[in-house]
C-alpha positions as a Markdown table, in Angstrom:
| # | Residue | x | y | z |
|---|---|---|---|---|
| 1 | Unk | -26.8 | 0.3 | 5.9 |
| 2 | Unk | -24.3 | -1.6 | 7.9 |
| 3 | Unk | -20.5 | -1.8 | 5.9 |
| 4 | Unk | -18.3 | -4.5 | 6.8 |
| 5 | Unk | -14.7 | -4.0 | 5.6 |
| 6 | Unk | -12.1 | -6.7 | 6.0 |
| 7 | Unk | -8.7 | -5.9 | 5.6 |
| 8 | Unk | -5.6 | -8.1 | 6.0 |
| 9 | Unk | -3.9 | -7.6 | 9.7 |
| 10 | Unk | -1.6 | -4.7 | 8.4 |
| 11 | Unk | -1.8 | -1.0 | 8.2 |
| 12 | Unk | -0.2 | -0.9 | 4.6 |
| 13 | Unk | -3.3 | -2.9 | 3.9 |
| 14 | Unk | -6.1 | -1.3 | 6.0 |
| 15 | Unk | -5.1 | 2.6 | 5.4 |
| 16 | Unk | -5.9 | 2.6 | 1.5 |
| 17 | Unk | -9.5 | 1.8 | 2.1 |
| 18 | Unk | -10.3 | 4.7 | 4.9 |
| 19 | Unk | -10.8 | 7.4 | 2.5 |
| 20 | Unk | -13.8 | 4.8 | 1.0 |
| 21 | Unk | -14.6 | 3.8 | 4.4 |
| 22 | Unk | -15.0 | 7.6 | 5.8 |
| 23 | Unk | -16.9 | 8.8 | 2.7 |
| 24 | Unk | -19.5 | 5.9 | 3.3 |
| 25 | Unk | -19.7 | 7.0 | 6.9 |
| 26 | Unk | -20.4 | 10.4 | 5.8 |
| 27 | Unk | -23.3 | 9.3 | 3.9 |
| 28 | Unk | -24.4 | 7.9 | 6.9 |
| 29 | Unk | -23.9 | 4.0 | 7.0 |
| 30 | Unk | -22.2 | 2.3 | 9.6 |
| 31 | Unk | -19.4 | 1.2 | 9.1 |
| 32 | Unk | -16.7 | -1.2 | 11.1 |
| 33 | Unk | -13.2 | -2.7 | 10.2 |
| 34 | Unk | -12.0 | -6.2 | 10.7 |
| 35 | Unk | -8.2 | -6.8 | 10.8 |
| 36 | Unk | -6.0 | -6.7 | 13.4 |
| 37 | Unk | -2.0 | -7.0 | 14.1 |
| 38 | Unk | -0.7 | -3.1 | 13.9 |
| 39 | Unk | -3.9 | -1.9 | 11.8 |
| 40 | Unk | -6.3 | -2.8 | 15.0 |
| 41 | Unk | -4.8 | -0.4 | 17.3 |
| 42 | Unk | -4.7 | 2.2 | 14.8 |
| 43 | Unk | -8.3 | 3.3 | 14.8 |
| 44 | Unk | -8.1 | 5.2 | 11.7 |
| 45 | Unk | -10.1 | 8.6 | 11.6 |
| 46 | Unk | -12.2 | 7.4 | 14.4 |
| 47 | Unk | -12.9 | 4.1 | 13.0 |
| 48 | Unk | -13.4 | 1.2 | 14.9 |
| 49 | Unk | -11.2 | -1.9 | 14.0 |
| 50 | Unk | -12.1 | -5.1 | 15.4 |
| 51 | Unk | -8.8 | -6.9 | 16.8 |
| 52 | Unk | -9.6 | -10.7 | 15.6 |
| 53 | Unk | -6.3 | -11.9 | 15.6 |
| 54 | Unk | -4.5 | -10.6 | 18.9 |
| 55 | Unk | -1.2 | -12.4 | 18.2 |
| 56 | Unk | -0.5 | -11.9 | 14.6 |
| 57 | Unk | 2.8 | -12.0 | 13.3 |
| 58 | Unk | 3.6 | -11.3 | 10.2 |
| 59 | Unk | 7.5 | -12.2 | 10.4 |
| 60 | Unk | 6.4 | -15.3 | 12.1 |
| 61 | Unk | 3.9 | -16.6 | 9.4 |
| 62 | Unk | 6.1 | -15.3 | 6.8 |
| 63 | Unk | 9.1 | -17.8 | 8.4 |
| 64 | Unk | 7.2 | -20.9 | 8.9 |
| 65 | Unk | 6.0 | -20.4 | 4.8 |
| 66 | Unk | 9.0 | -19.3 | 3.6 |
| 67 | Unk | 11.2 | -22.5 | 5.2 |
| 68 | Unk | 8.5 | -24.8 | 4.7 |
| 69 | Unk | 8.8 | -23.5 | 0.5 |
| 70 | Unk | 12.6 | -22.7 | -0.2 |
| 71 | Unk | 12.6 | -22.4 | -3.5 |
| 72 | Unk | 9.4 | -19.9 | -3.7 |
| 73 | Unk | 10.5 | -18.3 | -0.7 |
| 74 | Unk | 14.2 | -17.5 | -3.1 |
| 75 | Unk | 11.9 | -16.0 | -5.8 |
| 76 | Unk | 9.6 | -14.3 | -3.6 |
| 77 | Unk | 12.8 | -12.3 | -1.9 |
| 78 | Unk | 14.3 | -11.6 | -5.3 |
| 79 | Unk | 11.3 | -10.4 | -6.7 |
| 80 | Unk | 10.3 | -13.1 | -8.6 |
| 81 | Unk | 7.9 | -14.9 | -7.0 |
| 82 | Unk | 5.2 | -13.6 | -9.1 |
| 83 | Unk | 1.5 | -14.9 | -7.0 |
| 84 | Unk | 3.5 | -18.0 | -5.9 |
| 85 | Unk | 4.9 | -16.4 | -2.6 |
| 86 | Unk | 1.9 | -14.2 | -2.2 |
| 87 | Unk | -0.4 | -16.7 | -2.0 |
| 88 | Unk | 1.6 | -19.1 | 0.3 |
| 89 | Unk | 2.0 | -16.0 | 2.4 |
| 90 | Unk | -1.1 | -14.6 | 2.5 |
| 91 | Unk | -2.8 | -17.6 | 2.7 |
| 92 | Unk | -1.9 | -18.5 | 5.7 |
| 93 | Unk | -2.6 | -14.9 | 6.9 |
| 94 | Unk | -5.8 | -15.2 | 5.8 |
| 95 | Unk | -6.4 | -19.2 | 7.5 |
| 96 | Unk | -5.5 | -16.8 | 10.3 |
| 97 | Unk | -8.2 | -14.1 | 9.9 |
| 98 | Unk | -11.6 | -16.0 | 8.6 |
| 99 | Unk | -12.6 | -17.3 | 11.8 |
| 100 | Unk | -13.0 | -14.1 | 13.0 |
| 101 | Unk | -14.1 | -12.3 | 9.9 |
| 102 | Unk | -17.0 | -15.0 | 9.9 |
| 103 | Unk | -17.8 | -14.4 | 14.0 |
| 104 | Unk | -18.2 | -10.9 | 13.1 |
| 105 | Unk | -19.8 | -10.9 | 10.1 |
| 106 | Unk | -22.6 | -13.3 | 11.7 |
| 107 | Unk | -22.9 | -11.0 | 15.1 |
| 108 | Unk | -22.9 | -8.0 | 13.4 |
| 109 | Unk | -25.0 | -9.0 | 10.2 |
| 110 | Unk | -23.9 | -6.4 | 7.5 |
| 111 | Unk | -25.6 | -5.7 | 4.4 |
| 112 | Unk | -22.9 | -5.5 | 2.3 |
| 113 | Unk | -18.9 | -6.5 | 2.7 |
| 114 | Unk | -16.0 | -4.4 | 1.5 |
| 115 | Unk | -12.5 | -6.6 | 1.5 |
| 116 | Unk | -9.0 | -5.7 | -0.2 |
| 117 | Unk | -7.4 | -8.7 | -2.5 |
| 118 | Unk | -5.3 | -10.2 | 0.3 |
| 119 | Unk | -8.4 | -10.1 | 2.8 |
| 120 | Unk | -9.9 | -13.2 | 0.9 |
| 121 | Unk | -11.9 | -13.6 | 3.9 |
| 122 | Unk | -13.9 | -10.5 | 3.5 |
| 123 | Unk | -15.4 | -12.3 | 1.0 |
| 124 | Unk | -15.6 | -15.6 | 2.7 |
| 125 | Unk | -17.8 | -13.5 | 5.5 |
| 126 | Unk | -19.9 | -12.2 | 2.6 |
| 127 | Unk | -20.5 | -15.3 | 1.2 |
| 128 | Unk | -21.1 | -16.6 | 4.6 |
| 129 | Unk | -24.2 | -14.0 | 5.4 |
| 130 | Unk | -25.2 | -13.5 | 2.2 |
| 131 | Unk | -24.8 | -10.3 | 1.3 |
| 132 | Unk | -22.5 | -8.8 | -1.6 |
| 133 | Unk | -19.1 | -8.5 | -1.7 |
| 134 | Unk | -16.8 | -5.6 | -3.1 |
| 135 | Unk | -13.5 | -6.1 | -3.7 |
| 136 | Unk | -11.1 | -2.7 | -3.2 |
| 137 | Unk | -7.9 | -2.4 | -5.0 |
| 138 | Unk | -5.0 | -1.8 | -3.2 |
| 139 | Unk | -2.0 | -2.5 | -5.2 |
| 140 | Unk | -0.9 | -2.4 | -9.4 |
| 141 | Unk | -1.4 | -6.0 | -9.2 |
| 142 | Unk | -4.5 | -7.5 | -10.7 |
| 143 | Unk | -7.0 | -7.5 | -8.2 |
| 144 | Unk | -9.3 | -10.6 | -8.9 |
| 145 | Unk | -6.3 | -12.4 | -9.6 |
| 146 | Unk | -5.2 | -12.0 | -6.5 |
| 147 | Unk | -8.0 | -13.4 | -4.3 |
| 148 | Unk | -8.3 | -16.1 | -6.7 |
| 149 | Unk | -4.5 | -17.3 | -6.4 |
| 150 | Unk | -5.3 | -16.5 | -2.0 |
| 151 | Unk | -8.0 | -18.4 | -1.8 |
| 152 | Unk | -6.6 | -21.1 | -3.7 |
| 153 | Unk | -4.1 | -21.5 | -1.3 |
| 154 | Unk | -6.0 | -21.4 | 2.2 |
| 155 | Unk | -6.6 | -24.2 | 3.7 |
| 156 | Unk | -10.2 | -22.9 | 5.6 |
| 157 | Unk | -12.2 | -21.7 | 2.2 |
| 158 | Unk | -15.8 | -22.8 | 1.2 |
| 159 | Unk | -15.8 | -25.7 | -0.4 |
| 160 | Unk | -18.4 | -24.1 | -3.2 |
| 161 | Unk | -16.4 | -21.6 | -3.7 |
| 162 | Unk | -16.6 | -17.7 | -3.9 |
| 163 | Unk | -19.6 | -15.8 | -5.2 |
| 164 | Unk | -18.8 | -13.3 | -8.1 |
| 165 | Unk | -17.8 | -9.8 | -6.4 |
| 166 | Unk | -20.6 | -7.2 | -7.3 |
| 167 | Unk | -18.5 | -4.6 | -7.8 |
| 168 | Unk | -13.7 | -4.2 | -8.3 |
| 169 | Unk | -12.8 | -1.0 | -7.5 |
| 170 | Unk | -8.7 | -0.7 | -8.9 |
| 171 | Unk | -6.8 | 2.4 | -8.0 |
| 172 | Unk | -4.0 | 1.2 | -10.6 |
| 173 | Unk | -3.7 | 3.7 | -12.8 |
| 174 | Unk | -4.4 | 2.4 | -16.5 |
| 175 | Unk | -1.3 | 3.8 | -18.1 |
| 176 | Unk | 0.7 | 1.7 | -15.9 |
| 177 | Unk | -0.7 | -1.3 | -15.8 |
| 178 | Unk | -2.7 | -1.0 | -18.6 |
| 179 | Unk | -7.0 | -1.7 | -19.3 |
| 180 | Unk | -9.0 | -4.1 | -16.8 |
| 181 | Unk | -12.3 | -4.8 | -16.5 |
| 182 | Unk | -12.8 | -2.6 | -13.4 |
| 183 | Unk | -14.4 | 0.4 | -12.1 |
| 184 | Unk | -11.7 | 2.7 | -12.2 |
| 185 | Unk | -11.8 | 4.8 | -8.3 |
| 186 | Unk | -9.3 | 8.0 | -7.5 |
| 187 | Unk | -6.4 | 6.7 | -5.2 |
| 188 | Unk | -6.3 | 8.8 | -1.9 |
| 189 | Unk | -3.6 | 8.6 | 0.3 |
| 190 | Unk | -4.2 | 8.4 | 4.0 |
| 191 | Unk | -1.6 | 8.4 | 6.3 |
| 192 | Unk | -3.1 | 8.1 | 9.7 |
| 193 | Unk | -3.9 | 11.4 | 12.1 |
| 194 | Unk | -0.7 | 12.2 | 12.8 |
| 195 | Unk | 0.3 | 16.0 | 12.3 |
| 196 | Unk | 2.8 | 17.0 | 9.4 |
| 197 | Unk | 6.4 | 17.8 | 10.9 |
| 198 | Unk | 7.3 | 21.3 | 10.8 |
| 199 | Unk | 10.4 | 20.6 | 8.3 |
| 200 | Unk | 7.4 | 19.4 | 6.0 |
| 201 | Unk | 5.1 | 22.3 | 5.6 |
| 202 | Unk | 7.2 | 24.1 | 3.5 |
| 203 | Unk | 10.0 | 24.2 | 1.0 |
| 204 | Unk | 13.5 | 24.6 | 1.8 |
| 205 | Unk | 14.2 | 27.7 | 2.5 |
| 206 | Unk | 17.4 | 27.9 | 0.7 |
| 207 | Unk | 15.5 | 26.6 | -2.6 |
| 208 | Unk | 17.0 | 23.8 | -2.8 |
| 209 | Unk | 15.3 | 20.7 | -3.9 |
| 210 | Unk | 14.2 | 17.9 | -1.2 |
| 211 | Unk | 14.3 | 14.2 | -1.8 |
| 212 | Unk | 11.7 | 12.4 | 1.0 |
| 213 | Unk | 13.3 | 8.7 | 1.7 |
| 214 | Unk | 10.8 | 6.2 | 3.3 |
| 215 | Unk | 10.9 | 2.6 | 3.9 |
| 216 | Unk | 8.5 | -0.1 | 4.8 |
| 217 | Unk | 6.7 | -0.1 | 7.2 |
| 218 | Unk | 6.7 | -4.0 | 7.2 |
| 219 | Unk | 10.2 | -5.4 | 8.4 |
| 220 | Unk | 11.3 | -8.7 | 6.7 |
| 221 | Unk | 14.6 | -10.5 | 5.0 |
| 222 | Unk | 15.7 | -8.8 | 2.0 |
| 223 | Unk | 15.0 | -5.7 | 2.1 |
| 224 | Unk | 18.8 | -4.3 | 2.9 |
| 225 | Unk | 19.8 | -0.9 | 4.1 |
| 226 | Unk | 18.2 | 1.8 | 2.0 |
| 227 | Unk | 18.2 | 4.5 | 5.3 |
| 228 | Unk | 22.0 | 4.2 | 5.0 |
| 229 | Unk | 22.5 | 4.0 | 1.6 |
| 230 | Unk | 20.5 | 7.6 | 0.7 |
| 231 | Unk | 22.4 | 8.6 | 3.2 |
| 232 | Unk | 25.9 | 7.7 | 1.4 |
| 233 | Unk | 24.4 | 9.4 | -1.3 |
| 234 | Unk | 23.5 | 12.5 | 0.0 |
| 235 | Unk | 27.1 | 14.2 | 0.3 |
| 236 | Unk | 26.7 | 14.1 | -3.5 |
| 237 | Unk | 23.8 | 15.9 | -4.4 |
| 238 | Unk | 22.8 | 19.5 | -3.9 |
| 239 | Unk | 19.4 | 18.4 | -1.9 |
| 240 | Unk | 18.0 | 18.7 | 1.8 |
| 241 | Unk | 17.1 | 15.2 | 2.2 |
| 242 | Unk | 14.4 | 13.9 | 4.8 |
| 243 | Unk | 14.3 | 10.5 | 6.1 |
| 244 | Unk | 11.4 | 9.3 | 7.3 |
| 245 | Unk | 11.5 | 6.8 | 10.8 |
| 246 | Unk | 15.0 | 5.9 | 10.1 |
| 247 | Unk | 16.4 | 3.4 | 12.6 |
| 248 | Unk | 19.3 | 5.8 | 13.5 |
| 249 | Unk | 19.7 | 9.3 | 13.6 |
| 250 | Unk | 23.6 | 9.6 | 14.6 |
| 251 | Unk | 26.1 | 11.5 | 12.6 |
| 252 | Unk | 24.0 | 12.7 | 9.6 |
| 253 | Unk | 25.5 | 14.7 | 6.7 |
| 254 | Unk | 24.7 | 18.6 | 6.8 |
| 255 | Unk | 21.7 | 18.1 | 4.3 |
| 256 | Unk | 20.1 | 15.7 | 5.7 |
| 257 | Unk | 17.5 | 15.8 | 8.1 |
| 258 | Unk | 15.0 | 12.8 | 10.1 |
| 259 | Unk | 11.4 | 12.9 | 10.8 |
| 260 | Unk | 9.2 | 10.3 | 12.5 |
| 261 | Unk | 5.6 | 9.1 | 11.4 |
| 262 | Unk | 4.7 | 11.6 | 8.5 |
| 263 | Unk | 1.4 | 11.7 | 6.5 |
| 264 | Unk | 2.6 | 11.5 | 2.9 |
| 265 | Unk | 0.1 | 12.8 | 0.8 |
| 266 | Unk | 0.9 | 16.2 | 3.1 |
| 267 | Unk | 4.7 | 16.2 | 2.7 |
| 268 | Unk | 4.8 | 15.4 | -1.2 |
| 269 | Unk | 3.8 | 18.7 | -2.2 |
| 270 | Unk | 7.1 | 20.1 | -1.1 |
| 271 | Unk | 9.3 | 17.5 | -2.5 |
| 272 | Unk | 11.1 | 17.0 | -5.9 |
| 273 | Unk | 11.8 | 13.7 | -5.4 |
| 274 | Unk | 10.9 | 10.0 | -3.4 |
| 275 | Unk | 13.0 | 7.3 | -2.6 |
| 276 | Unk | 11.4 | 4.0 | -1.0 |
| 277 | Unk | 11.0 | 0.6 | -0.8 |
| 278 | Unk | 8.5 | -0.1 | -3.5 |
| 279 | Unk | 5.5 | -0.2 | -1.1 |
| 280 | Unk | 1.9 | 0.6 | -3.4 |
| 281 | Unk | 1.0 | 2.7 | -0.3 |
| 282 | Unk | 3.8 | 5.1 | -1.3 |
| 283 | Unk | 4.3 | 4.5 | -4.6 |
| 284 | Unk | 0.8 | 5.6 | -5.5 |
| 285 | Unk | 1.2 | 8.4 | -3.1 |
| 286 | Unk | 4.1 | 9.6 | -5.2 |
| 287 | Unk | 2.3 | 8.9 | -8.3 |
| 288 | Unk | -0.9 | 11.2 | -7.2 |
| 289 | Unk | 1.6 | 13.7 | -6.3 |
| 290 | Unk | 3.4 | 13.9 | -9.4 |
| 291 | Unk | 6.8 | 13.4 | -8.0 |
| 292 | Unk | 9.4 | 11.7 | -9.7 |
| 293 | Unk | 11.1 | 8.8 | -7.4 |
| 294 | Unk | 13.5 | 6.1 | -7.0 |
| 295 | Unk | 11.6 | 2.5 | -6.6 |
| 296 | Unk | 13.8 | 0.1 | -5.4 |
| 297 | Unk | 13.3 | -3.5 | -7.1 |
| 298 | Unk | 12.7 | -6.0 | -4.1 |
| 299 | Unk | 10.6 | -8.6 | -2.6 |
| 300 | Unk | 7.2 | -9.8 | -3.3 |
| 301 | Unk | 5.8 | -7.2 | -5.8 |
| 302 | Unk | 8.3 | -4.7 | -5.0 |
| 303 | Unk | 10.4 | -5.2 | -8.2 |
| 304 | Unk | 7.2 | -5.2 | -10.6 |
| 305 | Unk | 6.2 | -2.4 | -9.1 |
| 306 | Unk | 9.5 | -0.7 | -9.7 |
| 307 | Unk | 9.3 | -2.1 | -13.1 |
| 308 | Unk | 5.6 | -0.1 | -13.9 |
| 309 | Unk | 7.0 | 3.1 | -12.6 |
| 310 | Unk | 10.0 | 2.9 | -14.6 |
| 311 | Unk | 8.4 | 1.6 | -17.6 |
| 312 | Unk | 6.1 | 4.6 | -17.4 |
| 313 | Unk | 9.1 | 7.4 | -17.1 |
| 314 | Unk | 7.7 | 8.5 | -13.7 |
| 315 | Unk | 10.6 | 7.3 | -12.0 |
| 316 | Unk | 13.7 | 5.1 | -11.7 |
| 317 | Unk | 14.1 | 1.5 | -10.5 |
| 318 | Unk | 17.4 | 1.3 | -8.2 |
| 319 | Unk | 18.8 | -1.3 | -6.1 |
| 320 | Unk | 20.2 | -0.1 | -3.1 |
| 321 | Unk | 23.5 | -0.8 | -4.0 |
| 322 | Unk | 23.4 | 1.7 | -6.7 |
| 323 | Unk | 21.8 | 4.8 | -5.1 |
| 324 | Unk | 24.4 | 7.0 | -5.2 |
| 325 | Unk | 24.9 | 10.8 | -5.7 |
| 326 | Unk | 24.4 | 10.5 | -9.4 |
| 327 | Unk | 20.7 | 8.4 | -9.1 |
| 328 | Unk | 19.6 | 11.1 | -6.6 |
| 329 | Unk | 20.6 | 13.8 | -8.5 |
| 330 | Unk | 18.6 | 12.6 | -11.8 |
| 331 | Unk | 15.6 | 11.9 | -9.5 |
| 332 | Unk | 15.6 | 15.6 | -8.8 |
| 333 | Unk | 16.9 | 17.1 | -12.1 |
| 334 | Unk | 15.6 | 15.0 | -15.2 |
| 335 | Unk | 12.4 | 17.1 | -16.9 |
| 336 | Unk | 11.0 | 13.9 | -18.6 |
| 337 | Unk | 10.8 | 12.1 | -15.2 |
| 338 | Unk | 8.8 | 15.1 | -13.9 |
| 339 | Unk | 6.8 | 15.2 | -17.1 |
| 340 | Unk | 5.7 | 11.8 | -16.8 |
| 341 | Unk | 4.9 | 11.7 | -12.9 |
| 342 | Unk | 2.8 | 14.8 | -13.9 |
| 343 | Unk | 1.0 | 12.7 | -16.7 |
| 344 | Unk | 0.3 | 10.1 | -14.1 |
| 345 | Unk | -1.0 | 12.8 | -11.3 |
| 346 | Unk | -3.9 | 14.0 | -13.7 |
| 347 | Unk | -4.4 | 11.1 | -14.9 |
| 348 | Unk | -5.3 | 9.7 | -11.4 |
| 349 | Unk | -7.1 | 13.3 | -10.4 |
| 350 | Unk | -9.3 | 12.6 | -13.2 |
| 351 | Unk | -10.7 | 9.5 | -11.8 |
| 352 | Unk | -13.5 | 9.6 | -9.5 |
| 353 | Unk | -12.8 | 10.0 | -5.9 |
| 354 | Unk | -14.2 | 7.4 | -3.3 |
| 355 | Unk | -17.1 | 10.0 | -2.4 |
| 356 | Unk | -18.2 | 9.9 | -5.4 |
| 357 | Unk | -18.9 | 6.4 | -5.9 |
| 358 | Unk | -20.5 | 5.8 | -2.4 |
| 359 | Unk | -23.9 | 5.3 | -3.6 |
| 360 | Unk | -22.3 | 2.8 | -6.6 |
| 361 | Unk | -20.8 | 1.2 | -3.9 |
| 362 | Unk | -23.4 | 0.8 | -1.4 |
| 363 | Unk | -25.9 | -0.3 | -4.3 |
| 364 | Unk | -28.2 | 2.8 | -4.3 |
């Protein structure tokens, strides 16, 4: 059968649902991705993307909403927007995408649509042809909510609304976020087809312990310095630690080192700790790891995320102001942090992978 999946015009959005995407291709449906903005040129494991909307900007849409709304756009960059500033957001991102969701969805004529909770117009092009729709989890946030709250707030939606999703698929794992009525699916990280850096493939050498620091890969206000604050921090600690695209490289401590593009769920296994930005992407990468990190509170659902991870003992929430020597050195050193992460990582094992709920999924 033919497999539409609509993602919104991001990679952090379009990479959780390849491992899905893949295994469905395996069992040997066709299957294409709409998005576009840095996720179109990414062709994913040999995927083809469609590119329906050349000149997306995400900084640009995010702007013009968060001007037109001040006081949402305050909350959204402290954290506390809650689905106000999402919406708005994605929204717009989304007036943005359904035209060309629709074109291809009536062209190609799948028989069943697979969209993420901020690609509203997956469902839109579902609705549009007919066929089912399956909505795939990509976040801790509730997933139905979510489209409901996105939709509400486009100005190009059916006016009879949205069909009932035949199938939510939620990688959230239930001990953080606790039960939902929701078919529970393994999270797999997938981190494009670049190759491991050398540095990565094994541990330090001097058995030290080694704290991975990413940020996101989606600029925007708000999200301060954390590059330069791990590296303040590292003089501190008794770590080798790796920062991941860092913006500069110049006149790094002894122990710490810089990498470029790096497949996460490939480096983990050599790490003790994480630091980031609060992204899902990474924070469920961490979490299927088992490694303890640092989840910096921030904008849009950074700080609730931060707030599940901490809440759950896997990790610590931190501002960036108060990374230090002391934070990084508990991230690497506390046993119930790595007791808890380890909880989590079973938990999540225990789940089915995407491959095994291919023929749930494509209604077989």
């Amino acid at each position: 059968m033919r497999i539409l999946f609509v993602s919104a015009p991001l990679i952090g959005h379009l990479f959780p649902m390849v491992p899905l995407a893949s295994a469905l291709r395996e069992a040997g449906h066709e299957v294409r991705f709409v998005a576009g903005g840095d996720a179109a040129g990414a062709r994913p494991a040999g995927l083809r993307v469609d590119d329906v909307v050349p000149t997306f900007d995400f900084s640009r849409v995010a702007r013009r909403v968060l001007l037109r709304h001040p006081l949402i756009g305050r909350a959204e960059l402290a954290g506390k927007g809650g689905t106000r500033g999402v919406a708005l957001l994605f929204g717009a991102v989304n007036d943005q995408l359904v035209g060309g969701a629709l074109r291809v969805a009536r062209e190609w004529a799948p028989d069943l649509v697979v969209y993420e909770p901020l690609a509203a117009a997956g469902a839109h092009a579902a609705a549009e042809v007919g066929v089912p729709a399956v909505l795939h989890g990509n976040t801790l946030f509730d997933e139905a909510e979510l489209v409901r709250v996105t939709t509400a707030a486009m100005r190009h939606r059916r006016p009879a609304g949205l069909p009932a999703d035949r199938l939510v698929l939620s990688v959230a794992p239930p001990s953080l976020v606790g039960p939902r009525e929701v078919r529970p699916m393994r999270f797999v990280s997938y981190g494009g087809d670049g190759e491991l850096p050398d540095v990565l493939r094994d541990p330090p050498p001097d058995g030290r312990p080694r704290i991975l620091v990413s940020h996101s890969t989606v600029p925007g206000p708000g999200g301060g310095d954390l590059i330069g604050a791990a590296v303040a921090a590292a003089s501190g600690v008794d770590a080798e630690v790796v920062l991941v695209r860092p913006d500069r490289i110049d006149g790094l401590p002894e122990n710490v080192r810089a990498v470029g593009w790096t497949p996460l769920a490939e480096a983990l296994p050599t790490c003790a700790g994480v630091v980031h930005h609060g992204g899902a992407g990474t924070l469920l990468a961490a979490l299927a790891a088992g490694v303890p990190q640092i989840v910096v509170p921030g904008p849009g659902d950074r700080r609730r995320n931060a707030e599940f991870v901490a809440g759950r003992g896997a990790g610590l929430a931190v501002p960036i102001r108060q990374i230090d020597g002391a934070a990084l050195r508990r991230l690497v050193t506390d046993g119930g942090l790595a007791a808890a992460a380890g909880e989590v990582r079973d938990e999540m094992a225990a789940l089915p992978h995407p491959a095994d709920l291919v023929s749930e999924v494509a209604g077989g």
